[in-house]
C-alpha positions in Angstrom: 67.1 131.4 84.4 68.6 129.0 86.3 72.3 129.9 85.6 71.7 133.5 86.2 72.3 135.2 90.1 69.5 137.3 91.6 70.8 139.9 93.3 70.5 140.4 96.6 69.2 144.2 96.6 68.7 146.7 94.0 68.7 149.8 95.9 72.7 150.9 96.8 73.4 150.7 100.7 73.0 153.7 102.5 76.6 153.9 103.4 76.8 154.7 99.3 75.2 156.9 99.8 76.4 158.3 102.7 79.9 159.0 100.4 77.4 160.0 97.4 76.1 162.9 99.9 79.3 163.6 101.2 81.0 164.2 98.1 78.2 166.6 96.5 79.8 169.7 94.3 80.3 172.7 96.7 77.3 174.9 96.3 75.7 177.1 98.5 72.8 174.7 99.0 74.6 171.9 99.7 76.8 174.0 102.2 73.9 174.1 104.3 73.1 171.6 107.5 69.7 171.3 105.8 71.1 169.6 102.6 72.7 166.9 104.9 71.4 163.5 105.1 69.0 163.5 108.4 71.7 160.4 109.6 74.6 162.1 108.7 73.2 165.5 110.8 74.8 165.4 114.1 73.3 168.8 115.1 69.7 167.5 113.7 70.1 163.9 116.0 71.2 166.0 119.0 68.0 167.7 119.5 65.8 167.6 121.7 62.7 166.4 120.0 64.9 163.2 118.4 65.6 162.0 122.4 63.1 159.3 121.1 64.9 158.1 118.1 68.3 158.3 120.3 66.7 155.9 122.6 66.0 153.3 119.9 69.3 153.5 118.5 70.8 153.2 122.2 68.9 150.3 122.7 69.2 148.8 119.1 73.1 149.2 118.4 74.2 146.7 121.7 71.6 144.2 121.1 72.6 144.1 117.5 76.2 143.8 118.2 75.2 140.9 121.1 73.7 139.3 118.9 76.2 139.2 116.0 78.7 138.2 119.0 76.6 134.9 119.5 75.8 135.8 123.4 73.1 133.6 124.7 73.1 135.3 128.2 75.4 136.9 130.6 76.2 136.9 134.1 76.4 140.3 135.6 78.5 141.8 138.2 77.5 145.3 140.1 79.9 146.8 142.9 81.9 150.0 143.3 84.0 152.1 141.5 86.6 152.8 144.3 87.0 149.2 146.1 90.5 148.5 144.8 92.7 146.0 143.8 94.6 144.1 146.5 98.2 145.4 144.7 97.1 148.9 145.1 95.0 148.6 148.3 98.3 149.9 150.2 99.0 153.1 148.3 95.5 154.4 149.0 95.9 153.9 152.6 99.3 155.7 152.4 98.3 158.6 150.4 95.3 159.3 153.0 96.2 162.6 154.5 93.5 163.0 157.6 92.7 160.5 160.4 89.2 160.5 158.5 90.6 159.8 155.2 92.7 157.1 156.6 90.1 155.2 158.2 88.3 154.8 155.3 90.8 153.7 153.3 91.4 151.0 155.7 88.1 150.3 155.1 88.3 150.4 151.4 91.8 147.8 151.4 89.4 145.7 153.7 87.6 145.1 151.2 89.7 144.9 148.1 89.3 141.0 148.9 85.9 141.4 147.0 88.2 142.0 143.8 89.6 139.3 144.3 86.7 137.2 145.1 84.7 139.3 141.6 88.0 138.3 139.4 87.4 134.7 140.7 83.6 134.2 139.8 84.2 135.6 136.5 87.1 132.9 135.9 84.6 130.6 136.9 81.1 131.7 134.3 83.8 132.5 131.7 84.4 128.2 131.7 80.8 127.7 131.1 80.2 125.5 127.8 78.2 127.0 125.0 74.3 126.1 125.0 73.0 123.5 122.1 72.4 126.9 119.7 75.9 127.6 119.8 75.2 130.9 121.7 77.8 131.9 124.4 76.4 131.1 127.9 77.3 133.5 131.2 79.4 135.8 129.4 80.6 138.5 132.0 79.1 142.0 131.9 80.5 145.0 133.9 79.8 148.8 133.8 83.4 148.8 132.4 84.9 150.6 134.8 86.9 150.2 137.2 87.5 148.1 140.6 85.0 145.4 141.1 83.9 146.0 137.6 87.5 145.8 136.0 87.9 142.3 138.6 85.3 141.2 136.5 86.7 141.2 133.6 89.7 140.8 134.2 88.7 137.4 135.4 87.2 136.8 132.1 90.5 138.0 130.5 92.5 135.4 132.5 90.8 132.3 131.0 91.2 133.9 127.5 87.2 134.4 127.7 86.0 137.7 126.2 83.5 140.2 128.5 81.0 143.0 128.0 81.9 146.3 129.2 78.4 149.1 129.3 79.6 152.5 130.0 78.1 155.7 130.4 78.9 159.2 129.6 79.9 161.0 133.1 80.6 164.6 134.4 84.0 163.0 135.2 86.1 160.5 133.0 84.9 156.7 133.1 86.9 155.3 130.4 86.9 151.4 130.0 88.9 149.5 131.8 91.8 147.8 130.1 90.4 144.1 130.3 86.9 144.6 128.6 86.9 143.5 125.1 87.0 146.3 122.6 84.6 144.6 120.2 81.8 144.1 123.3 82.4 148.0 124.7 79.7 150.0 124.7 79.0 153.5 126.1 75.7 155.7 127.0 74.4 158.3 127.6 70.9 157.4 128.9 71.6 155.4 132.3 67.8 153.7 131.9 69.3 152.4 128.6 72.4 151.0 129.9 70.4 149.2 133.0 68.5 147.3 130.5 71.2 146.3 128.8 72.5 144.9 132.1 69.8 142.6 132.5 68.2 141.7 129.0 70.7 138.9 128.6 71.8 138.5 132.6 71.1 134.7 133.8 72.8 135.5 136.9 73.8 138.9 139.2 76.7 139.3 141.4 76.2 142.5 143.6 79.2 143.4 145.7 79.6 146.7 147.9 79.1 149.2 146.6 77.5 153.0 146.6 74.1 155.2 144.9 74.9 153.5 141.8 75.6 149.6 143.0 72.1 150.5 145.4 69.9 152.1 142.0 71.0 148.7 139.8 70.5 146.4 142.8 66.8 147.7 143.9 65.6 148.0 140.3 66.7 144.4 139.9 65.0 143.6 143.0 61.8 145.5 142.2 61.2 143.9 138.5 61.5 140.6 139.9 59.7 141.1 142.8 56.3 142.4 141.1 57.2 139.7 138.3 58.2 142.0 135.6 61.4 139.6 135.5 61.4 136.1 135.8 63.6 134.8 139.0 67.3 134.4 138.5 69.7 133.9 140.8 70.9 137.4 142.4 74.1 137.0 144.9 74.7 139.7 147.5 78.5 139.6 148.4 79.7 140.6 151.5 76.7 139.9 154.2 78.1 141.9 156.7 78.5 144.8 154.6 74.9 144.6 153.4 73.5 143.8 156.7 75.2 146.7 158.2 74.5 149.1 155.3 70.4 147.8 154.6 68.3 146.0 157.6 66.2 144.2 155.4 64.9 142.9 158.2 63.3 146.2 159.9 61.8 146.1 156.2 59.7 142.8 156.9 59.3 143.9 160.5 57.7 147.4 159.3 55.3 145.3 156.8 56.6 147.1 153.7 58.4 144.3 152.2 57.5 140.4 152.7 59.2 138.1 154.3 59.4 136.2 151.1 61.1 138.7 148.9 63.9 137.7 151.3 64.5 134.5 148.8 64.8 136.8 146.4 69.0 137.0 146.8 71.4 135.3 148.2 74.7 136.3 150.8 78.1 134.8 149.3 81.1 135.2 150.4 83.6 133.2 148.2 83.0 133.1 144.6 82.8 128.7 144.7 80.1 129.7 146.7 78.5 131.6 144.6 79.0 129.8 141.6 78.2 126.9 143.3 74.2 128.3 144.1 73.8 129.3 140.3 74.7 125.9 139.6 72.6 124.3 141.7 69.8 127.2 141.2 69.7 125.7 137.7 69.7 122.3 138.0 66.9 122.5 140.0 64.7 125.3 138.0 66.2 125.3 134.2 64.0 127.3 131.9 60.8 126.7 134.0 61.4 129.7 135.6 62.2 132.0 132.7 59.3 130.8 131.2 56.9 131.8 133.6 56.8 134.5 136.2 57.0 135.1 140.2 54.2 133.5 141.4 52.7 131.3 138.5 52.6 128.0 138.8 
């Protein structure tokens, strides 16, 4: 026995299958959707009563392909869609045709420094050593769009680091941005999927200006951690005078609905050595004690 191989399986592989199926004699019966393999039935997965199984696989496929990557965790950057890049910051302000359209694209070049600023912190987490496992550490997740999130991975792209893109399916086009790696590019449809995704692995958050969509990620981060759901991390808010003028987080505390400790919670940067900086420091002084136990627990 001992010269002989086991094999590894004895039933074929579905994609065998999958061909097998495929390549079944033309008869009226196997001309029908009803004949098909239920996987191979894209009319069958698109109904409505297999939303549930179209959730598992949305949440399975990334974390498989995550995994297989050897990602350890990721540091996550949030921000807007239409902040843009300091080269192109000029044509939007010349193609503005009213005084009101002008005015805020002068606001948007003012802030094309925050691309700058994202492309920088992402230079900076795409350095970090692997951990003793081997698994990558503070690999750089985006939505995979554009503006702040193309920054960030273009930053990763400058230090020959690769970077997670997650986008989702929109009324209008969101394609990837050129500098997310193809093999780590994932798109949704579900947007309570993709936030997941965002912060399964995430060690770290970067949250620059942004609109609805920057808000709905930043909040739900805020909340989980905040009723312990989610072990503390460090969360950076860049820009503090765009999020003090945009949120009064103080009028919160004032009006009793949020405490005056949930203010530790985040923290303003405005340059990404400062940022990168506090997560360094943030970690050297907390490690794993505070993944391993939640808001509150001592």
């Amino acid at each position: 026995m001992a010269d002989r191989k086991i094999p590894a399986r004895i039933f074929p592989p579905a994609k065998d299958d999958a061909a097998a199926a495929k390549a079944a004699a033309p008869l009226p019966q196997t001309a029908d959707p009803a004949y098909r393999l239920a996987y191979q039935d894209p009319d069958f997965l698109l109904r409505d009563d297999l939303r549930p199984v179209r959730f598992q696989l949305e949440l399975l496929k990334p974390e498989l392909l995550l995994d297989e990557a050897g990602i350890g965790s990721t540091f996550v950057f949030y921000g807007s869609a239409r902040i843009p890049s300091p080269e192109s910051a000029d044509a939007i302000v010349a193609a503005a045709a009213t005084d009101t359209q002008r005015r805020i694209a002068e606001r948007l070049k003012a802030k094309a420094v925050y691309y700058d600023e994202a492309r920088e912190l992402a230079r900076l987490a795409s350095n970090s050593p692997a951990g003793a496992d081997g698994k990558r550490q503070f690999v750089v997740c985006s939505g995979g769009g554009p503006a702040i999130m193309e920054a960030a991975n273009r930053g990763a792209t400058d230090v020959g680091a690769e970077s997670v893109g997650l986008n989702i399916v929109l009324p209008f086009e969101q394609a990837p941005n050129a500098y997310v790696t193809p093999h780590l590019s994932f798109n949704f449809h579900y947007f309570a999927l993709r936030k997941m995704h965002f912060l399964l692995r995430a060690r770290a958050v970067a949250v620059f200006p942004g609109g609805f969509g920057t808000f709905d990620e930043m909040f739900e981060l805020l909340t989980l951690v905040q009723t312990g759901k989610m072990a503390m991390l460090p969360i950076l808010l860049y820009g503090k005078e765009f999020w003090t003028r945009v949120i009064d987080f103080d009028a919160l505390v004032e009006e009793g609905v949020v405490a005056p400790q949930d203010m530790d919670l985040f923290r303003y940067c405005d340059t990404a050595a400062e940022g990168w900086a506090y997560v360094q420091d943030w970690y050297a002084q907390n490690g794993e004690r505070r993944f391993r136990k939640g808001r509150g627990e001592k």
